[in-house]
N, C-alpha and C positions, 0 to 999 in steps of 0.2 A: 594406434591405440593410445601410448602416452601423447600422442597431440591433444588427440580427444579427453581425454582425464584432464592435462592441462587447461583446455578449453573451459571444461566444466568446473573449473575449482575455482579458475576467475570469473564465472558466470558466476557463484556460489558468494563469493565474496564480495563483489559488484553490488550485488541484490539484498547480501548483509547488511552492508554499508548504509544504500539509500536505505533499508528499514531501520536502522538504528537513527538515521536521519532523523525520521518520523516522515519518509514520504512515503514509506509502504515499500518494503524489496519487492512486492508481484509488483508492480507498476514495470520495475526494472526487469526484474527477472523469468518473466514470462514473455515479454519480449523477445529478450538474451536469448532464453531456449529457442523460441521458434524461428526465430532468424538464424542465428548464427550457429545452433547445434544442431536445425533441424529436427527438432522434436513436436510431434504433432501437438496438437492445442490441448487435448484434454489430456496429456500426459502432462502437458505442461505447468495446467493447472492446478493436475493433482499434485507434482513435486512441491510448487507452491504451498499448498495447503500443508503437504507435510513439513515444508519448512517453517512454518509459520506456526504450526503449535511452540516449538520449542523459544522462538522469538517472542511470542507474547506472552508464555509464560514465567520467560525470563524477566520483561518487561511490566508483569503485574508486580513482580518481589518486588523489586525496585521501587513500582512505584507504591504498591503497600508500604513499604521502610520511608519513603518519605511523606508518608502520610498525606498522599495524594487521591487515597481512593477512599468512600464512604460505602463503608460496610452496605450498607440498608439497600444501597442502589445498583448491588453487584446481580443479584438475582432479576433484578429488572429488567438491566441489560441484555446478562449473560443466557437467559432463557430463550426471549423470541431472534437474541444474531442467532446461537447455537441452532434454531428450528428453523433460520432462513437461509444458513448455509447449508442447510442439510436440502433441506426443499431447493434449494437453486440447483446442488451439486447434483441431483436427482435429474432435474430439468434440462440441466446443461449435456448429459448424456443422449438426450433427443434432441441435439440439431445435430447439423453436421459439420464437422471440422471447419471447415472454412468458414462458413455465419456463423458459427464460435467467434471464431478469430476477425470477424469483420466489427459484430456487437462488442467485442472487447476493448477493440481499435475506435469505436465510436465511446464507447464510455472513457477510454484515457484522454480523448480530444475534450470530452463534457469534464472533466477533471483537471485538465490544463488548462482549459478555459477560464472554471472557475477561480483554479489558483492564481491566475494573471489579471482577473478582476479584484480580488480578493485581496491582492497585493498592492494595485493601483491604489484603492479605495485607502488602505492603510498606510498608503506614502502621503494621497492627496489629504487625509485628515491630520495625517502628524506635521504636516508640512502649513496648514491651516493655524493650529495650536501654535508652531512654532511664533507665527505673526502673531496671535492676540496674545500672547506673552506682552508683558512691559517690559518696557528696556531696562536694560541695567546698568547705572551709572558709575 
């Protein structure tokens, strides 16, 4: 039983981390559970979600205080995510654990992918810039 708790508090922390990253802790942390603590897929998403209101909330103060967020565009946003994770979380309850877990595994590969193009793209262009710079004497 204290394994288990230990297990879960570094899963917990793990999954903090890369979300304060900005790489999103469910990337990490829904993994984490269903691998290594055995927790089925839709328990695992919901922990997620519950974890994740208090991380984004935290993460709006922040970034409201550095006056990184424009008032006018909050309702815009926040409206149709709020109505698309409702409708997905709805959705997700009609498959079945495993095609859960395979469509998830396929969206992190679509997600890695992108970030590794994403990254190339902004090495080969800063690395571009670098040359048409003039020298400096």
């Amino acid at each position: 039983m204290l394994l288990q708790v230990i297990l879960f508090v570094i899963i917990g922390i793990a999954g903090g981390v890369m979300g304060g990253m900005g790489m999103g802790g469910g990337t990490l942390l829904i993994p984490l559970l269903t691998i290594f603590a055995g927790i089925e897929q839709h328990l695992a998403q919901a922990i997620n979600l519950c974890a994740f209101l208090p991380m984004s909330i935290a993460a709006l103060i922040v970034h409201i205080r550095n006056k990184l967020i424009e008032g006018k565009h909050i309702l815009i946003v926040a409206i149709p995510a709020a109505a698309a994770s409702v409708g997905a979380s709805l959705l997700s309850r009609l498959v079945e654990a495993k095609s859960l877990s395979l469509y998830f595994g396929i969206f992190l590969g679509a997600v890695g992918i992108y970030q590794f193009v994403t990254a190339v793209i902004g090495i080969v262009k800063s690395k571009r810039d670098e040359r048409s710079k003039p020298a400096k004497l």
